[in-house]
N, C-alpha and C positions, 0 to 999 in steps of 0.2 A: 403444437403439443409440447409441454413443459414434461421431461423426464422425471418420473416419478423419483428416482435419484438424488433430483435438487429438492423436491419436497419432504418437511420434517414437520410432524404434528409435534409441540411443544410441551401442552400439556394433553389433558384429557377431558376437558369442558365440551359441552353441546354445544351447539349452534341453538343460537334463540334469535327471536325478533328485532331486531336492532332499525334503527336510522341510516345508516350507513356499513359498509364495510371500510375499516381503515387499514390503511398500508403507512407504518410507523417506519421509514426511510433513515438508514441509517448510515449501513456501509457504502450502499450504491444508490449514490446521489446524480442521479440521471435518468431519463425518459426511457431514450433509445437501449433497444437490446438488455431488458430490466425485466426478468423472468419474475423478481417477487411483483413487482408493477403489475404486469399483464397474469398473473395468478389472479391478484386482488379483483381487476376489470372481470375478468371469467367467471369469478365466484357472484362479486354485484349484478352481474348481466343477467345469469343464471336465475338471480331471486328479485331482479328489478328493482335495484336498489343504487345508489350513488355509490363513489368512489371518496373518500377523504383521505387526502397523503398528508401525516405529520412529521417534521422534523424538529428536533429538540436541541437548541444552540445551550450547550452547557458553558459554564466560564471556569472549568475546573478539569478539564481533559487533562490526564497528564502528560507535564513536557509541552504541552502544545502555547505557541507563543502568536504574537501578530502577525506573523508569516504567515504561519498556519490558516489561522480562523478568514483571513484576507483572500487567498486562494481559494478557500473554500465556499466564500462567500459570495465570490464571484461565480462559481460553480450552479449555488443553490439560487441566486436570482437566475439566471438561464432556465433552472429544473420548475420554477415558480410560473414562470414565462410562458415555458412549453404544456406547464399542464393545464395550465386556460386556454389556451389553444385549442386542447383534448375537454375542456367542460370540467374540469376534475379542481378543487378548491384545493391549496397547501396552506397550511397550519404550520408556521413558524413558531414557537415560544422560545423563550429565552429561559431554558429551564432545567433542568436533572433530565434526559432523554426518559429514561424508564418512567418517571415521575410521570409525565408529560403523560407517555403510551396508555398508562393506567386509568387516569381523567380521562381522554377522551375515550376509552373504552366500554365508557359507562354506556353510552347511546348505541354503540358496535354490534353487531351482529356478528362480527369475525373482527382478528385484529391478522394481520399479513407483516412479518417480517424478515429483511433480507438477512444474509445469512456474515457475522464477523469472527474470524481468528483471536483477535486476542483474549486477555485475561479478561480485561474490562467490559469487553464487551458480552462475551460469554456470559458475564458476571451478570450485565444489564437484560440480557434476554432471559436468563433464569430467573430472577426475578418477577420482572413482568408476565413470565408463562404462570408462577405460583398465587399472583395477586389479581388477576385475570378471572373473569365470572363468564366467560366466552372463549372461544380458541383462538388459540395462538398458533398460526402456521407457520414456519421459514421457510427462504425459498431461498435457495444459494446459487447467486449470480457472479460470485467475483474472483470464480474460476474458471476453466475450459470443463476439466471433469471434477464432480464434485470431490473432496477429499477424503473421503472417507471411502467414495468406490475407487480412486485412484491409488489407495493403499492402506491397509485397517490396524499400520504399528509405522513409529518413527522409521525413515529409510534411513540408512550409515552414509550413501553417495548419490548422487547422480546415477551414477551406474547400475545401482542396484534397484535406484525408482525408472530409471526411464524404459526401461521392457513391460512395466505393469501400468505405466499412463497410455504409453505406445497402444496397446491391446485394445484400452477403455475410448482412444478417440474417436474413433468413427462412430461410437453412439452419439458424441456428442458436438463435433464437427458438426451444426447443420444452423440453417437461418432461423433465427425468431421472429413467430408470425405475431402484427404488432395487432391490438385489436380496439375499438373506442366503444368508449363505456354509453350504454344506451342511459342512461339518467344523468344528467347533469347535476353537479355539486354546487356550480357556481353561487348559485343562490341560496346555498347556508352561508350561515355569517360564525365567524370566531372570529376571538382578537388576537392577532397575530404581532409578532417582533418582525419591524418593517426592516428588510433585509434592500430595500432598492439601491439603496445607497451604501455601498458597504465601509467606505469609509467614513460615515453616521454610525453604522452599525458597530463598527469598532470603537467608537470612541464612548458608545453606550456598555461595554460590556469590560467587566473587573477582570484581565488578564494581563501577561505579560507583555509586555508593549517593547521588552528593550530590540528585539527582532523585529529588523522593518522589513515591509513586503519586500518581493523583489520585484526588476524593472522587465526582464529578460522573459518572467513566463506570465500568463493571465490564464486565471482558472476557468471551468470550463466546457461542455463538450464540444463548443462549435470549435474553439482552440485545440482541443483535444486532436480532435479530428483534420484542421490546417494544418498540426504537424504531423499526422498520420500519412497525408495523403503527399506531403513533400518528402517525406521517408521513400514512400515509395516509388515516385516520381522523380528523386534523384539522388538515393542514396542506396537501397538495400541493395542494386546490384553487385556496390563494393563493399558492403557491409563485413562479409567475410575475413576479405581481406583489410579492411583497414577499422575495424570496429572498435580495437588497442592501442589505436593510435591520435592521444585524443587533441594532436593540431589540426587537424580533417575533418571535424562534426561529421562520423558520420554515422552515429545515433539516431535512435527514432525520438525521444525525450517523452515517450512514455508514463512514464516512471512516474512522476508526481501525479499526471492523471489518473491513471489507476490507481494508485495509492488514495486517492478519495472518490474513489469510483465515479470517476467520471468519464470515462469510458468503457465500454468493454470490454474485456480478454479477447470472447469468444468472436466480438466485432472484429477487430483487430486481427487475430486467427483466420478467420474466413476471409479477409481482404488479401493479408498477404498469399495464404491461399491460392485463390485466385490468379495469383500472378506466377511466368515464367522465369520470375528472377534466379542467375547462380544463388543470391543469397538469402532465399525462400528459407531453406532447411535448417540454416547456422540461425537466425532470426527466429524462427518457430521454436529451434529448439531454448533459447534464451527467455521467450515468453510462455512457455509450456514444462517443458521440461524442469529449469532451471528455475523458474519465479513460482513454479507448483511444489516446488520440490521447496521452497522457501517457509510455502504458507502449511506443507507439511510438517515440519520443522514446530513452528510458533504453535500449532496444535496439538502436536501427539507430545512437546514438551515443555512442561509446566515453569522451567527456569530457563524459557528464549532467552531472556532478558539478564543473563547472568552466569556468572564463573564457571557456578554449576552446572550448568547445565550441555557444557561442553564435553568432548566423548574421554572414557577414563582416561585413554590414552595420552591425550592432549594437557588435561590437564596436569597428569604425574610428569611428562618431559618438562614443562614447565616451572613444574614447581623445585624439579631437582637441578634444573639453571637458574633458581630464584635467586640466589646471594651470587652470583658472575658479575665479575667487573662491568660496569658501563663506562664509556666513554664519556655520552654525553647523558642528563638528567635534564628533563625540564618539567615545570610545573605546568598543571591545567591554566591558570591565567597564560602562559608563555605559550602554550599552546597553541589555546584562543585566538591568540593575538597572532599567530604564526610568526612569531619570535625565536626559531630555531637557525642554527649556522645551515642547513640544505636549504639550498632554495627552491627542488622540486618538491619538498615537502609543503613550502611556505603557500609556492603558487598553487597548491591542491586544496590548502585551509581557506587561502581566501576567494578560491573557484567557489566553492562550498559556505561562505559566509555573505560573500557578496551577490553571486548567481542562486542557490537556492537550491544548485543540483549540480556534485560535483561529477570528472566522468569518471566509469567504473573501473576504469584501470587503473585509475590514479586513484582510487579509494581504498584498490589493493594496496598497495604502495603506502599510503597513507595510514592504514589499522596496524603494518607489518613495521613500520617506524614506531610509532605508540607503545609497543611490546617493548621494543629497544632501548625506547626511554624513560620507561617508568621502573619504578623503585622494586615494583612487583607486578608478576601476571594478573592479578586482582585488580589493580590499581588501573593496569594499560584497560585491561574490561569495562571497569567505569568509564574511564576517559571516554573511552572510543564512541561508546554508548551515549556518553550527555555530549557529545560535541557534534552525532550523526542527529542523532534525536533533535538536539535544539536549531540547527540550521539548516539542516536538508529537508526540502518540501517533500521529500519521499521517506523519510525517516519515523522513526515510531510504529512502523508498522513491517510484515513479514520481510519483506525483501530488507529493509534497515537492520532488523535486528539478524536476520542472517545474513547478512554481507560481514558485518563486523563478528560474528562469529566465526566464520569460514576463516580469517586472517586468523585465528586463535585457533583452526585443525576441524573444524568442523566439514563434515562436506569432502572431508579433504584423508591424506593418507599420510604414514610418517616416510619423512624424507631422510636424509643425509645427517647424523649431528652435528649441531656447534654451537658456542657459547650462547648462551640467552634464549636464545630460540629452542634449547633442545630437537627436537624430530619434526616441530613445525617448520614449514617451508617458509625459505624465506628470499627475501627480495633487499635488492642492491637501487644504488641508481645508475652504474654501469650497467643493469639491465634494463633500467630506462633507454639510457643512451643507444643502446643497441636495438632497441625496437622503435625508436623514433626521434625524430629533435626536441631533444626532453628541453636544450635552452631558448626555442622556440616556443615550446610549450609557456616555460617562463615569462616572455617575453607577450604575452597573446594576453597571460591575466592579468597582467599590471595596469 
């Protein structure tokens, strides 16, 4: 039983006669533990009717590069895979998503989609519900609790969201029962943008190319899931304690998967769950709490992505250490390039250029430099923003944009003054040094 909660009628259109029911796959690009999925099978079952899952390969996402579309690609041949498995046909085009949703909606009986945070996407499902001659349902998979029962205004902290998620999870702590569509799809036919080969697929589509995939992660849920289960098979026990400490992987590496939903939250949750680990709670609370607490953020505020949109406070400390001496200045190319005199800086830029996913402590570290060295708070904002976006396989999305916001006061409280920084907390690399072999660290990326 799918929690009435996750489901949202879109617009207001009947239900009529249709060929199929389609489920327009957008956010959550996976089988397993995929509430708008198993919505869709429930409704076709119900009226004996096939299943059609569409995905819409745009060449114009923004910010997203050959990293990006590569990972993901990999991701969506698996989602292809599995749902001939299940009888069920996927429709790739190569096309505007919403565009896309709308054409085959013409045959639909219903249209099913899952539920995304951002501007754009928001953008794309409003649309689609207004141009729509049938309903449009969302089903919101790609949290634990939905966010809107998990809180109905932007939170200020952690602190002030995690008592009112707390409350909300044991409605929704529970397994998804997966269920197979009595009609098979197989046997309609569309023409599809052949996704087998993704590096065919890449070299057919007008994007940025200068981002080459990386070598370290392959997209995914069966990967997804290999490093879920070594997470937990040899790592969240010390998780606690060495989770800041990033010569020790010992990270779950998460992060990019969910970031294109290709795995679960609420999977993920109920695994670790499951387990007697010390560091069950510190881990729960990082993927609940802390990553809920992200995608509340890029929702209830319309400038995630921006200056703006960080809390007054932050921005007026800031802006009244905006003409303070710098030491050092560097440009976004020098950046890039991790061309600065720190070397934990440098080895963090090219964790993050060459890997695809820098670690989170060192990303602290990393946004909290940026501030240091640009001309203006505005300035460190962009930076932080186009350098997480364009090379972090988890960037562009909730967690990206509030990590780099949090180094800017977000999330966060005013601290101590001093130059540059004003009330924003801030970080050294004698605090490196003191919580781990920061020239080890060094020495691991090169």
């Amino acid at each position: 039983m799918i929690p009435q909660e996750r489901v949202k009628a879109l617009n207001l259109k009947e239900s009529r006669r249709g060929s199929y029911v389609l489920y327009w796959m957008q956010a959550s690009q996976r089988t397993e533990y995929n509430h708008a999925l198993e919505y869709a099978i429930t409704k076709a079952n119900r009226t004996n009717r096939p299943v059609v899952v569409y995905f819409g390969v745009t060449d114009h996402f923004p910010e997203a590069n050959e990293r990006h579309y590569h990972f993901m690609l990999e991701g969506l041949r698996e989602v292809k895979s599995s749902l001939n498995e299940k009888g069920i046909r996927m429709i790739v085009w190569r096309t505007s998503p919403p565009l896309g949703a709308v054409q085959l909606s013409k045959t639909a009986s219903l249209v099913v989609v899952d539920r995304g945070y951002l501007r754009i996407q928001r953008k794309w499902r409003r649309y689609v519900a207004q141009s729509l001659e049938c309903p449009l349902i969302q089903v919101e998979s790609e949290v634990v609790v939905p966010v809107q029962t998990a809180s109905p205004k932007e939170e200020y902290s952690a602190a002030t969201f995690r008592p009112k998620i707390q409350k909300k999870l044991d409605s929704f702590l529970h397994p998804l029962k997966e269920n197979h569509p009595k009609v098979d799809s197989l046997q309609l036919y569309f023409d599809s943008f052949d996704i087998e080969d993704p590096e065919k697929a890449i070299s057919a589509l007008d994007i940025d190319k200068s981002v080459k995939k990386v070598k370290n992660f392959h997209g995914g849920t069966t990967e997804a899931k290999k490093h879920l289960e070594n997470f937990l098979r040899s790592k969240l026990d010390r998780y606690e304690e060495l989770r800041n400490d990033p010569t020790k992987e010992c990270v779950s590496n998460m992060s990019p998967f969910l970031h294109f939903g290709q795995i679960s939250p609420l999977h993920i949750a109920l695994r670790v769950s499951e387990t007697d680990s010390p560091g069950k709670d510190a881990y729960l609370e990082e993927l609940i709490v802390r990553r809920e607490l992200s995608v509340n953020f890029v929702f209830y505020n319309r400038n995630y992505d921006a200056f703006d949109g960080l809390p007054e406070w932050a921005k007026k400390t800031l802006k009244e250490h905006e003409k303070d001496p710098r030491e050092y200045v560097y440009t976004l190319e020098e950046l890039e390039n991790a061309e600065t005199h720190d070397p934990y800086w440098n080895a963090a830029q090219r964790e993050m250029t060459l890997r695809g996913k820098m670690h989170g402590y060192m990303r602290m570290y990393w946004g909290k430099k940026i501030i240091e060295w640009s001309r203006t708070p505005e300035n460190a904002f962009k930076t932080a923003v186009y350098l997480n976006n364009r090379y972090e396989l988890d960037g562009r999305g909730p967690n990206g944009f509030t990590g780099v916001a949090w180094c800017f006061g977000k999330h966060d409280r005013p601290w101590k003054e001093r130059p540059i920084f004003g009330k924003i907390r801030y970080m050294n690399a004698n605090g490196l040094k003191r919580k781990f072999d920061a020239d080890g660290y060094v020495a691991k990326i090169r």
